[in-house]
MILOVO-124774 format. One line per 5 residues: number of its first residue (from 0); for each residue x, y, z of C-alpha. Coordinates in steps of 0.5 Angstrom, whole numbers. Each point is the difference from the previous one (the first is absolute). Layout:
# MILOVO-124774
NUM> X Y Z; ...
***
This chain:
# MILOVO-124774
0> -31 -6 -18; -4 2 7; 3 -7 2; 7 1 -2; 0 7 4
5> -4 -4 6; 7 -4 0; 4 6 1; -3 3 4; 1 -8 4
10> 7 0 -1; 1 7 2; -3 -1 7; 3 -7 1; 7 4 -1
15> -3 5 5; -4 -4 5; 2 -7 -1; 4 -1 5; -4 1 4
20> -5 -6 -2; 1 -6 4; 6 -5 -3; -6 -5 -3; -3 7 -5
25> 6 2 -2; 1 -7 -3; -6 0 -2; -1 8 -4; 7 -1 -2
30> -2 -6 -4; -7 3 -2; 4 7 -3; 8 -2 0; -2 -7 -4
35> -7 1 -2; -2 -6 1; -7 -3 0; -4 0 6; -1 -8 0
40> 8 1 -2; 2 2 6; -5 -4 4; 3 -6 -2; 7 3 2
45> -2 1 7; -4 -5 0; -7 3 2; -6 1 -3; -2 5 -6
50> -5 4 5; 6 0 5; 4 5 -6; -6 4 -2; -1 2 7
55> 7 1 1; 1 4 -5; -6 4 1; 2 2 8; 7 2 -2
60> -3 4 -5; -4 4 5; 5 0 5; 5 2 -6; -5 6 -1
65> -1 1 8; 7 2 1; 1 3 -7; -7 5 3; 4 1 7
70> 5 1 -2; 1 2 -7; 7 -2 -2; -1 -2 -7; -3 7 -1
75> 5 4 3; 5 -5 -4; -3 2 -7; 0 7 2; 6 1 2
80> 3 -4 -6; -5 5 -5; 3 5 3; 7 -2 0; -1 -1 -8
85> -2 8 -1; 6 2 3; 3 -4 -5; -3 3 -5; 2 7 2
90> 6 -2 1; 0 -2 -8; -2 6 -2; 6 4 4; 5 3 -4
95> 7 0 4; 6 2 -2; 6 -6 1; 2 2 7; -8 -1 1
100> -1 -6 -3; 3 -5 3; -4 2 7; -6 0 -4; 2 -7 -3
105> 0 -3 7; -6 4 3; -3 -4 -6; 3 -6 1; -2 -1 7
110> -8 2 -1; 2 -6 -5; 2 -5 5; -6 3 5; -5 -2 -5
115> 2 -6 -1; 1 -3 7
***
């Protein structure tokens, strides 16, 4: 399980910080995490050797969580995102007259679409 988690947290900091790895790891991670191919796979398809992927994969991993320290998009993201589902939550449990209840609806709607992007 601890394996699963370690890939989301990677997919999380690539949807974050992956632009900012050179073109050569972002093709690289995104075959590692997007494909999930071996790392023997993705040595043959970029035509290098299996220590050269293990090796890649592990300094975009450090630099991955170097910005994600510095930075601290993924955290602030998953805040904001907890945040927003409570509201949600509240506005639930409000109890509005009809005139109410179609703002009510769209406040809903749009902590929805904020969730979700």
């Amino acid at each position: 399980m601890a394996d699963m988690e370690a890939r989301v947290e990677l997919s999380y900091l690539l949807d974050f910080y992956g632009p900012l790895l050179t073109a050569h790891r972002q093709e690289l991670m995104r075959l590692y995490c997007d494909e999930d191919l071996s790392q023997q796979e993705i040595a043959d398809q970029m035509d290098i050797t299996r220590q050269g992927v293990f090796d890649a994969i592990a300094k975009s991993k450090r630099q991955l969580n170097d910005y994600e320290n510095k930075l601290g998009l993924v955290a602030r993201y998953r805040a904001l995102s907890a945040a927003a589902e409570r509201c949600v939550e509240a506005l639930k449990r409000v109890h509005a007259g009809p005139e109410d209840r179609r703002a009510l609806d769209e406040a809903i709607a749009a902590l929805r679409q904020m969730i979700e992007k």
